[in-house]
C-alpha positions in Angstrom: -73.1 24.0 -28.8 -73.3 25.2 -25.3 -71.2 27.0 -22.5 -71.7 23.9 -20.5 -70.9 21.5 -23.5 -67.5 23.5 -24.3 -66.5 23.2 -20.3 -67.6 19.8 -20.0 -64.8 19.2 -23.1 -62.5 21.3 -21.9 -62.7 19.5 -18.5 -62.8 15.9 -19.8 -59.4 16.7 -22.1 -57.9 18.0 -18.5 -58.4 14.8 -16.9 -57.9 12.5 -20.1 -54.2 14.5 -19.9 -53.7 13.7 -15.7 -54.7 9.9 -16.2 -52.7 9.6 -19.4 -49.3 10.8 -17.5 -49.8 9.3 -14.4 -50.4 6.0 -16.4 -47.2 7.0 -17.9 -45.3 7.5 -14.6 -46.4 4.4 -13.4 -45.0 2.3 -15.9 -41.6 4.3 -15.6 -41.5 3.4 -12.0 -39.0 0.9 -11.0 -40.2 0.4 -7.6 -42.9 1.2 -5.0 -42.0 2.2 -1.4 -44.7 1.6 0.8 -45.1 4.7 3.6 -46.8 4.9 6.7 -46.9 5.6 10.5 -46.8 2.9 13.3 -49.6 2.5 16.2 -46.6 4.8 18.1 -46.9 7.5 15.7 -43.1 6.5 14.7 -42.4 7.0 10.4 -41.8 3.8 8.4 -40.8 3.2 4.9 -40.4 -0.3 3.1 -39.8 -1.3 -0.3 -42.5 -3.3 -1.9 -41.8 -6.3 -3.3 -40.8 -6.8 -7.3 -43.9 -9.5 -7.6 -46.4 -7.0 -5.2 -45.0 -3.9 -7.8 -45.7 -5.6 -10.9 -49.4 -6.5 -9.7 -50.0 -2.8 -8.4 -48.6 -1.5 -11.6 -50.7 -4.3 -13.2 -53.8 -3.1 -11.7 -53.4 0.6 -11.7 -52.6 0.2 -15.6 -56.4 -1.8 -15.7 -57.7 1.4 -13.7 -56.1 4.2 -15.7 -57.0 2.4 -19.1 -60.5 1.9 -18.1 -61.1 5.5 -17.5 -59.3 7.1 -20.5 -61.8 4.7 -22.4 -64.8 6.3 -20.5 -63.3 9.8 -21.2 -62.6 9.1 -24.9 -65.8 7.8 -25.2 -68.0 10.6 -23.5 -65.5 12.7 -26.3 -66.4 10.6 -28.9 -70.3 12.0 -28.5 -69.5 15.8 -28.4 -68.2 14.6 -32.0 -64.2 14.5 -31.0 -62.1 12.6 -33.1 -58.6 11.4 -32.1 -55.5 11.5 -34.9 -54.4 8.2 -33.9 -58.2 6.4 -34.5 -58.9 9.2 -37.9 -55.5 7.4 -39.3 -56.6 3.6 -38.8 
């Protein structure tokens, strides 16, 4: 195998770790808030909406899940195996 094979790996583990957290954190979050600055430059803050939450976490889950496929796929053909799949 080559140098550029072992730091492709190494770099699609890194991000298969980010997007499996983050998809972790979202689920664990109770609430959104959204954040943002008025035409006068003035700081606002509101609470998004239990419905508009569930459909962002919704969708960011879809996201997320999508692209640990893609990453556990491109793993699958530098021959990685995952414990979880070798036990089924």
């Amino acid at each position: 195998m080559k140098r550029e094979d072992f730091l492709r790996i190494a770099g699609l583990f890194e991000e298969l770790d980010e997007l499996e957290i983050a998809l972790k954190e979202i689920r664990q979050t109770p609430e959104f808030r959204l954040v943002y600055t008025t035409r006068s430059n003035r700081p606002m803050e509101r609470i998004v909406r239990p419905q508009v939450t569930a459909l962002l976490v919704s969708g960011l889950e879809n996201i997320l899940t999508t692209e640990i496929v893609r990453i556990r796929s491109a793993l699958k053909d530098y021959g990685v195996e995952f414990a979880e799949e070798a036990a089924a």
